[in-house]
C-alpha positions as CSV (number, residue, x, y, z in Angstrom):
1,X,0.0,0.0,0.0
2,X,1.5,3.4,-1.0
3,X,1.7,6.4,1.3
4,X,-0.7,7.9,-0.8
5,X,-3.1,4.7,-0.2
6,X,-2.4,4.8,3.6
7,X,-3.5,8.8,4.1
8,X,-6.6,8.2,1.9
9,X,-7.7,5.4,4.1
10,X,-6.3,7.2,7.4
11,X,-9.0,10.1,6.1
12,X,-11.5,7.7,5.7
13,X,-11.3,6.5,9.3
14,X,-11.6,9.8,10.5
15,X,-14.7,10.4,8.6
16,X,-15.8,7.3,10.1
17,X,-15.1,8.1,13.5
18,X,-16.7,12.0,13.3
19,X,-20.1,9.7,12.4
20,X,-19.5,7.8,15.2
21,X,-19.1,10.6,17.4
22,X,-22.5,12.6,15.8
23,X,-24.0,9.5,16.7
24,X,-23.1,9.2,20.4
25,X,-25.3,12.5,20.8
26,X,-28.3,10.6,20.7
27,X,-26.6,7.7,23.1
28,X,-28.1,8.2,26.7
29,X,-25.7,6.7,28.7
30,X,-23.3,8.5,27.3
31,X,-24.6,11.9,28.3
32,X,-25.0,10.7,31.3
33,X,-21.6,10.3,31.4
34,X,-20.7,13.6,29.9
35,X,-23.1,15.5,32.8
36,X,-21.6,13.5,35.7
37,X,-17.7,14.9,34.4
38,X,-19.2,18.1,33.8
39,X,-20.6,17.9,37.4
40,X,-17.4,16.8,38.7
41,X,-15.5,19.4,37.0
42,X,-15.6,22.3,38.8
43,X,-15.0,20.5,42.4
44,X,-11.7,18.1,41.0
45,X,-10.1,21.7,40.0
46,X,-10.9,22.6,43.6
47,X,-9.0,19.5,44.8
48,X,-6.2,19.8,42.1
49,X,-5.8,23.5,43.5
50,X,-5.8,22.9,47.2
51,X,-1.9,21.0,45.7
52,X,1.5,22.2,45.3
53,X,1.8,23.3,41.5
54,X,4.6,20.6,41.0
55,X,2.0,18.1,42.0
56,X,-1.2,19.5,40.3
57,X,1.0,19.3,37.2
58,X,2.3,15.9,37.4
59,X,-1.4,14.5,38.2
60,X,-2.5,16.5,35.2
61,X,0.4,15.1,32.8
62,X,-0.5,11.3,34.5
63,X,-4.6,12.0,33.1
64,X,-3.2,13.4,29.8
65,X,-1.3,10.6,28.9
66,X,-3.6,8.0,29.6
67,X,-6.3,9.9,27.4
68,X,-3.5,9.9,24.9
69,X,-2.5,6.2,25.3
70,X,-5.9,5.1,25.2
71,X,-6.6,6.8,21.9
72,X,-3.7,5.6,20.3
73,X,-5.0,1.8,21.6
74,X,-8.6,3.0,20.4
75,X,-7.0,3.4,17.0
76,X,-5.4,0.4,16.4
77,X,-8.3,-2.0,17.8
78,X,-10.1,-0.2,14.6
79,X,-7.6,-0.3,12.3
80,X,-7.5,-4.3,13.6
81,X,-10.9,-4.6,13.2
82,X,-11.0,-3.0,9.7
83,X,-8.3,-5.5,9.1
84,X,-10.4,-8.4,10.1
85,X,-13.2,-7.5,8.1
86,X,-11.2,-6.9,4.8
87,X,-9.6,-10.7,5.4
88,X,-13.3,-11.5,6.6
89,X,-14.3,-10.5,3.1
90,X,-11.9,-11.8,1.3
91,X,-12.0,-15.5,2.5
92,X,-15.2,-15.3,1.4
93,X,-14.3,-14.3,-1.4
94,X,-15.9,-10.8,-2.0
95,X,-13.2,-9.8,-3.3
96,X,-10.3,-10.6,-5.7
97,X,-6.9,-10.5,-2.7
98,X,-4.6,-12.7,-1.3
99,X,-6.0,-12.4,2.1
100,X,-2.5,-12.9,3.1
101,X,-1.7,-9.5,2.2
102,X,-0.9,-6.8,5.0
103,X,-3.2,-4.2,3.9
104,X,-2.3,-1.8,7.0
């Protein structure tokens, strides 16, 4: 697969996952969710500023990166799963591959 190839399919995802997204507005649980953080919000700044700077910071930098390492984990269960499906596919023979083929 060119570079080329991988960005078109990368923008693809992204598309994908901004549908996704639109459709978790209309997902109850999840907006339950959302207004129990929003709740929270306000009174975990309270806590984080009742600490030393040094320590609000390192707390804050602990929360980022697990956002950011579950996204990137997030991201590859999808890209495994689109995998999957395009093998899926193909040993059924929907289309014309060698389902051998690393696609991603």
């Amino acid at each position: 697969m060119t570079d080329s190839e991988k960005r078109l399919l990368r923008t693809i995802i992204c598309d994908r996952r901004e549908i996704a997204l639109i459709r978790l507005k209309d997902n109850t649980k999840y907006l339950e969710v959302c207004k129990r953080q929003e709740k929270s919000d306000d009174y975990v700044e309270e806590l984080l500023n009742k600490l030393e700077e040094d320590e609000r910071i390192s707390i804050q930098d602990h929360y980022e990166g697990e956002v950011e390492k579950t996204n990137f984990e997030f991201n590859e269960v999808y890209l495994q799963g689109l995998h999957d499906t395009i093998k899926i596919l193909a040993l059924l023979g929907i289309f014309n591959i060698d389902v051998s083929t690393n696609i991603l």
